[in-house]
N, C-alpha and C positions, 0 to 999 in steps of 0.2 A: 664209367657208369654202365650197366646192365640195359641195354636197348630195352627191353619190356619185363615190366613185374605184375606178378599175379598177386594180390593181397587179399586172401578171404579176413574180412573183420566177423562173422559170425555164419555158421553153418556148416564148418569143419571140426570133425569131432563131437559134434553133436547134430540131433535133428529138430532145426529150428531158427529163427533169427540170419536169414540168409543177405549177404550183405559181402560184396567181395568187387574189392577196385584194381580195374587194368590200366595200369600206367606205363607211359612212354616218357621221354624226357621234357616234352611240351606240356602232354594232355594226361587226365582221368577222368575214366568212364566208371561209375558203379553199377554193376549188376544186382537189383534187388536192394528194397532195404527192408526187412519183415523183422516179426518178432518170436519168440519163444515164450513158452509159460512157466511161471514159477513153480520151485517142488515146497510141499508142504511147512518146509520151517521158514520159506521168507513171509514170513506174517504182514499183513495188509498189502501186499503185494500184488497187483493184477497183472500187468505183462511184464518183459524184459526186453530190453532193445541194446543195438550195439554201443559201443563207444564210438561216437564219432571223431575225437581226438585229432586222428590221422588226415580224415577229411579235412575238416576245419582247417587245419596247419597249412594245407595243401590247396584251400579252397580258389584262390586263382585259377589254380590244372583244373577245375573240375568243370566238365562237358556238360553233363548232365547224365540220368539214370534210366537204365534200359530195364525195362520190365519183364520178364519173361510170363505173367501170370500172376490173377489176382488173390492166391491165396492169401493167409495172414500171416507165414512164415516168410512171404516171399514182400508182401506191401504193408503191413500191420504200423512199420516204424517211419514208414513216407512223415507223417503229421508233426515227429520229432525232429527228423532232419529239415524241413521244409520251415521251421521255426525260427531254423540258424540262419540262414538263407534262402534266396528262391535259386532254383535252377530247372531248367528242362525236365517233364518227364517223359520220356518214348516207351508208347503201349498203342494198344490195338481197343477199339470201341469199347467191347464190353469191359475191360479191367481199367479204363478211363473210367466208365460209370462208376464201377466198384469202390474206386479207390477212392472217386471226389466225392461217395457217400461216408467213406471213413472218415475224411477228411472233415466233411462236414460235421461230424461228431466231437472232432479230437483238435481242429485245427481250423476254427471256423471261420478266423480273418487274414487264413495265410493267402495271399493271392499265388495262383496255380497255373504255369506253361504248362500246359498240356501238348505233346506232339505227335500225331497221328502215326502209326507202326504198322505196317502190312505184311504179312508173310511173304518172300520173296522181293519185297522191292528192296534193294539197300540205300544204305543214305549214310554223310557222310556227318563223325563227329568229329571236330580239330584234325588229325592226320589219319585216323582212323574212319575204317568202313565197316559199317555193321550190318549185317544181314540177319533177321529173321527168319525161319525156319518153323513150317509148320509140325505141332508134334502133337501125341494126345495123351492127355492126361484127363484127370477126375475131374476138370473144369475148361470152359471150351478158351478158344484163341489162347491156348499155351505153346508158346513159340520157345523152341533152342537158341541160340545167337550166337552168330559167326563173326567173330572181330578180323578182318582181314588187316592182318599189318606187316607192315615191310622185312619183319622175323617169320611170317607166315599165319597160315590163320588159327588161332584161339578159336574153340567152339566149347561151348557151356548147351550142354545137353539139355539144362532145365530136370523139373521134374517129369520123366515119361515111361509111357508104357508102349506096344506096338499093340495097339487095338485095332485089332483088322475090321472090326464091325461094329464102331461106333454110333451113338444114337444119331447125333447130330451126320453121320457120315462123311466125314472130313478124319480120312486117315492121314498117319504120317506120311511127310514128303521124303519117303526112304529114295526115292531118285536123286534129289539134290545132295541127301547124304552123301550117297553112292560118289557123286558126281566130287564133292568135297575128298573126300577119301582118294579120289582117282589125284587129282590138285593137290593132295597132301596137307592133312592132319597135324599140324605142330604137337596142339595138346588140346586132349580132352579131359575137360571135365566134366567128371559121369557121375549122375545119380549114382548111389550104392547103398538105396535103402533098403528095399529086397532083394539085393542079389544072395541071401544066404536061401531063399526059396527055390526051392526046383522048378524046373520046367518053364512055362509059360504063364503070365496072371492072366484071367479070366477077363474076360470082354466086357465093360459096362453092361452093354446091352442085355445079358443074361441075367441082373437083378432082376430084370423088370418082371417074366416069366415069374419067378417064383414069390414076386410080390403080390401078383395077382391070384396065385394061386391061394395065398395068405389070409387075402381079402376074402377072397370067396370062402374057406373054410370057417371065417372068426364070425360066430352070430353076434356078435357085439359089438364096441365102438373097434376102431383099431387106429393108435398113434406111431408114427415109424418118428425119430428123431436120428436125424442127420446132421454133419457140417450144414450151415447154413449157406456157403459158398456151392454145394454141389449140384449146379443148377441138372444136370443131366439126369440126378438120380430123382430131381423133384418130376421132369418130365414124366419120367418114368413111373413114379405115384399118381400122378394126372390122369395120368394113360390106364392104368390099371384101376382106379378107382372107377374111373367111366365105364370099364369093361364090367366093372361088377355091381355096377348100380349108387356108385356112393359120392358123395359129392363131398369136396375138398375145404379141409379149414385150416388154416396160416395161427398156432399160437409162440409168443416168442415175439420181441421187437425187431428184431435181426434180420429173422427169419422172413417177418411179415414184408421187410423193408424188402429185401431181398426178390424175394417173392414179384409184389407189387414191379420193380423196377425192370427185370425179369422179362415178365408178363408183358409192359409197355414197351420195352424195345424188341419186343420180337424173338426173344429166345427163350422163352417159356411159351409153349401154345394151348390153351384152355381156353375153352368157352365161360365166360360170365357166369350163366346159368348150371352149371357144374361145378361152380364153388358155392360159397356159404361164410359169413362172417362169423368170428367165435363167439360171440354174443348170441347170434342166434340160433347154434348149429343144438343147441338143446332142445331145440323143437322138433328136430329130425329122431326118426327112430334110430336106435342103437345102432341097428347094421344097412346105413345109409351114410354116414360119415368118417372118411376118415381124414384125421388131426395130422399135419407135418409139425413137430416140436422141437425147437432150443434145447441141447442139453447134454447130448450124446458125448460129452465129454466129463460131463460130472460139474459145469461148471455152477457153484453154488445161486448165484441170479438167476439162472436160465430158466424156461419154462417149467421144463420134464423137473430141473431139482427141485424147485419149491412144490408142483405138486406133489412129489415122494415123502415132503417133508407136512404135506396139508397146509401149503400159504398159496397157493396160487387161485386167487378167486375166480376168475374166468374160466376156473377148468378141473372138476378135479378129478379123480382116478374112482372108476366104478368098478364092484366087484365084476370079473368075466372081460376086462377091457382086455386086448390084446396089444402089449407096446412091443415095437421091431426097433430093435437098434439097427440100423443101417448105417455103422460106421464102426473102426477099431480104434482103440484106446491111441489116443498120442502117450507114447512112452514117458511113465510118470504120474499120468492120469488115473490110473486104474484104482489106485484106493478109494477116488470119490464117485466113479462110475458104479463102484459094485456096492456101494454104503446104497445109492441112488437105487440100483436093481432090487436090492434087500429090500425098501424100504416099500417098492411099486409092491413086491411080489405082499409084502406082509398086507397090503392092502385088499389085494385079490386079483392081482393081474398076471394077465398069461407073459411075460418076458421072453421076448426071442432074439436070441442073437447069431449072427453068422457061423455059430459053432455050434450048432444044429440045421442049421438050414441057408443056402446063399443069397444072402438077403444084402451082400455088400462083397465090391471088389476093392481092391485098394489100384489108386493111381500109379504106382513105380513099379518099374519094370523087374521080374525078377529074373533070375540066372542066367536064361537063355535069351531074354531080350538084349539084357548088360553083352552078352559073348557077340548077338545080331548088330548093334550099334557098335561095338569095336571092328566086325567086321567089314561092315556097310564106309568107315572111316577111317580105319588102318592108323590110327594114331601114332608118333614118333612117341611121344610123351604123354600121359595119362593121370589126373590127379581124383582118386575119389572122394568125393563131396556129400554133402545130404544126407553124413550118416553120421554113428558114432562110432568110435576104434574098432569095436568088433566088424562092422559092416568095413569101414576100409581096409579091413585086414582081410577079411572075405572077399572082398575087390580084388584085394591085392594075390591073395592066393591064386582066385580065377585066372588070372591074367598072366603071371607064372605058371601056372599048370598049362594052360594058351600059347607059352613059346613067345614071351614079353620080357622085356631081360629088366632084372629087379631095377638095377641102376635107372632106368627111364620108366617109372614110376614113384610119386612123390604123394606120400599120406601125409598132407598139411595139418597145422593145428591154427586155430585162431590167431592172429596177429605175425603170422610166419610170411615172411615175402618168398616165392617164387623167384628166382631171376633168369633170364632166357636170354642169352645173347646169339649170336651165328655161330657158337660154335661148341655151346655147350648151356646148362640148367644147374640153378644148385639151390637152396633154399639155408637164411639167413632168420637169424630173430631179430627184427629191426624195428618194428613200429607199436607206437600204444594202444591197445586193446581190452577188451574186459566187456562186463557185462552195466544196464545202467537197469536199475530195479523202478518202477513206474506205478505211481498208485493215480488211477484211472479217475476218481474223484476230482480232485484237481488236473489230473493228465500233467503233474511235477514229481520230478527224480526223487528217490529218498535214498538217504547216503546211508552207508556203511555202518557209522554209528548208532542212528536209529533201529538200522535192523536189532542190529547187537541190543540194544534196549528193550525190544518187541520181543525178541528172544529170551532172554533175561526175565522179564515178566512173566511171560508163557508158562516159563518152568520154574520159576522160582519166587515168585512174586512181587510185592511192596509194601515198605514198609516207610510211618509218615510217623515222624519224631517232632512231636511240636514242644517247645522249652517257652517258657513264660519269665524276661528278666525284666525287671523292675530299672528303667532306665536310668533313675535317679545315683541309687545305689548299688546295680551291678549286679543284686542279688536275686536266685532262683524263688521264682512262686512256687510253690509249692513241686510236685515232681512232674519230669518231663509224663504227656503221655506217649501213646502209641497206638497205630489205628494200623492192619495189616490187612492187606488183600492178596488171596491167591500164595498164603503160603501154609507150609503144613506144620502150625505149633500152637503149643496148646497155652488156656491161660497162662499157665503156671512159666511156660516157656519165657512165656512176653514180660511177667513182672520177676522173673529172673534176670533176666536182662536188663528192665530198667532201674532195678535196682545198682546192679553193676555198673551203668551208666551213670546215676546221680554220686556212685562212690569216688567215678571218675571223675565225675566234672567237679565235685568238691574241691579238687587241688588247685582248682585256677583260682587267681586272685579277682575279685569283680569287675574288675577294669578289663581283665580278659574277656571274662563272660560278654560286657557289651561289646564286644568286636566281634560284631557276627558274622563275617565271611571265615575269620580263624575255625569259631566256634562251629558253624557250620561243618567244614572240614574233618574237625575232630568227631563228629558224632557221626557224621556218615562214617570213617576208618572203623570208630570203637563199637558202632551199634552192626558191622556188618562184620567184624570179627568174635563179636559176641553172639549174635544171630546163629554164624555158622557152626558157633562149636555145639551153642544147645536146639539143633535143626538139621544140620548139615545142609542148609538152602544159603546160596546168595543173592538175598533180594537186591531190586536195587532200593536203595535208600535214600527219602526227600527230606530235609532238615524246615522246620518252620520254626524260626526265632523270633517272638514276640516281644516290642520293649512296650512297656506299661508306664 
């Protein structure tokens, strides 16, 4: 058996749902369990989370889940797995807060170990040592994590950037890197979501400048809608709002929640009197307030969407408003982002997005940071992560152009184990994996076939065949009807068909007609072969058999 295996269950080959277990022959540790967003054909659909499958089988081995950061790709699916069982979670203050306000949302009588995480201290889980590493990203206490084990150490880069001038000023601990690399690197796994960009990504801290500048030119309201997680970049509207006179108003439940909690542990700094509740911020003139808003991703609830659409009553879009997107599309997103922008601007809003002006950096490192962390590390082995094929294969170029010999690099897909032993790595398809689709209403799975059903409707519609048999005698009342919704035929369509159908059902004998599971059968097969040929549409089709 392979002394240690690397199992990404979600965030390879795609970006999102990151979720990846280090196993030994004792023990597993999961790094992350987040989620991913649906693309537009999983109908009713709100998040996606991993297959736990693997865990589950395994749940004996399992230590507990090392945090790196409270994003939603990274903790969104804590609520799911914490359902099946309790186990340990290891994070650091603020993504403690974070996640037990998810928690409280999605999982509100799971009981929670929470276990304190500190940059630099290690601690030890079953045979296994984990150290934290401080790193910087788009959200504060994002830690890398060093798994020291008796094959050598595993480090999972997290998602990062080398921001030399962060807001909060807590740069990376590029020494410890250093120091790790000198010790020797087994394998890394490296963000590789912008390493297809050049150069260097831009410093948080330089939003804020040209935010302020924004404020100052807009004689009107001005809304910026961000990730509701980016508490750095809300500082940074604080700060700039104060500088230009305008005092601060939270719409968005998320947002607000976020905000408020923020605020009271100390990592949002504002004065009381420098905000304004959204109820009352109508009382302030135009160019004295500006709104932080839900929505920057297009998501249909969110604040920003329902105002674009004129449902949000709390708030709605004035001609001359000036809204700043301060955030980039998650890939996939973009159709409902720009429907949203369309619908601000048709209203009379000045829309600004980073593609006129830098009003937004992104958290991952690009080209050159990827090339400064392989070097600060010296890696033996190197897996990239946090992307999708293109972005691994752009890792993987770099890294070969770099003088990294192909064979000790491994572009994982979901469900692929890793194996490391002393004296060599190979990668196996061994474990169950997949996606589990989540409708947020109830916070329960919906399986395969429903989608397929949801689907089926969407495009093709339904069709409801009621028959009336006379239970005595077996025989049809008068002709079936038929009620359709959501498909494209015309009357003449519908009594074409049911004509065709009473000529069919004529052949049964009465004693068939009352056997209405047969009956049923038949008329779904005859009324969706009938359907298609004068429609070309596959509805699906509901039989209702009435005995009288």
């Amino acid at each position: 058996m392979p002394s240690l295996k690397i199992i990404p269950l979600g965030g390879t080959g795609e970006i999102g749902k990151n979720c990846t277990v280090v196993e030994t022959e004792k023990d597993i540790i999961i790094v992350d369990c987040g989620i991913s967003f649906p693309h537009e054909e999983h109908y009713g659909v709100d998040i996606v989370i991993p297959d736990f499958t693997y865990i589950l089988e395994n749940r004996d081995k399992v230590r507990g889940v090392v945090i790196t950061h409270a994003h939603e790709d990274h903790v969104g699916a804590l609520a799911y797995l914490l359902r099946e069982f309790n186990l340990p979670l290891y994070c650091t203050p603020l993504t403690q807060a974070m996640v037990a306000m998810k928690l409280e949302e999605r999982a509100r009588n799971v009981e929670v170990n929470f276990q304190r995480m500190t940059p630099g201290e290690k601690f030890k889980l079953g045979e296994m040592e984990i150290e934290p590493i401080r790193i910087t990203h788009s959200i504060p206490e994002t830690n890398a994590i060093a798994f020291h084990t008796d094959e050598g150490i595993v480090l999972f880069t997290a998602d990062f950037k080398f921001d030399r001038t962060p807001v909060d000023k807590l740069t990376t601990d590029e020494d410890r890197l250093k120091e790790l690399g000198e010790d020797g690197v087994l394998l890394l796994l490296c963000d590789s979501t912008n390493v297809e960009r050049e150069g260097w990504s831009p410093s948080e801290s330089e939003v804020g400048p040209s935010l302020k500048k924004l404020f100052h030119q807009a004689e009107g309201r001005v809304l910026v809608t961000q990730f509701s997680s980016n508490i750095h970049r809300m500082q940074q509207i604080c700060d700039a709002a104060k500088a230009t006179g305008r005092k601060v108003s939270i719409a968005g439940r998320r947002m607000e929640m976020t905000f408020n909690m923020c605020r009271r542990l100390g990592y949002i700094n504002v004065d009381r009197e420098d905000t304004i509740p959204i109820d009352d911020a109508h009382k302030l003139p135009n160019n004295k307030v500006v709104f932080i808003v839900t929505g920057s991703q297009g998501e249909p609830k969110a604040a920003l969407s329902q105002m674009s659409r004129r449902e949000y009553s709390r708030l709605k879009v004035r001609k001359g408003d000036t809204i700043i997107y301060s955030a980039r599309p998650i890939p996939g997103n973009e159709g409902p982002i720009w429907r949203t922008v369309n619908n601000l601007i048709r209203q009379g809003a000045n829309v600004i997005t980073d593609h006129e002006t830098p009003v937004h950096t992104s958290g991952h490192a690009y080209e050159e940071e990827v090339k400064h962390m392989i070097a600060l590390t010296k890696p033996f082995y190197v897996a990239p992560v946090h992307g999708e094929p293109r972005h691994q294969k752009a890792m993987t170029d770099l890294l070969v152009k770099g003088g990294h010999e192909s064979h000790r690099i491994f572009v994982l897909e979901n469900g692929q184990t890793l194996n490391i032993d002393e004296e060599s790595a190979w990668v196996v398809d061994e474990v169950p994996f997949g996606e589990v689709f989540i409708d947020q209403n109830n916070h329960s799975p919906i399986n395969e076939n429903v989608l397929r059903q949801r689907h089926t409707l969407a495009h093709d519609g339904v069709c409801v065949i009621t028959l009336v048999i006379d239970k005595q005698t077996g025989e049809m009342l008068g002709r079936p009807r038929a009620d359709i919704r959501g498909m494209n035929a015309t009357p003449k369509d519908i009594e074409d068909v049911l004509d065709d159908l009473c000529t069919i059902l004529t052949r049964y004998q009465p004693a068939e007609l009352k056997s209405s599971d047969h009956m049923a059968t038949e008329i779904v097969e005859a009324t969706g072969k009938l359907l298609w040929r004068s429609t070309k549409q596959r509805p699906i089709v509901i039989p209702i058999i009435e005995l009288v």
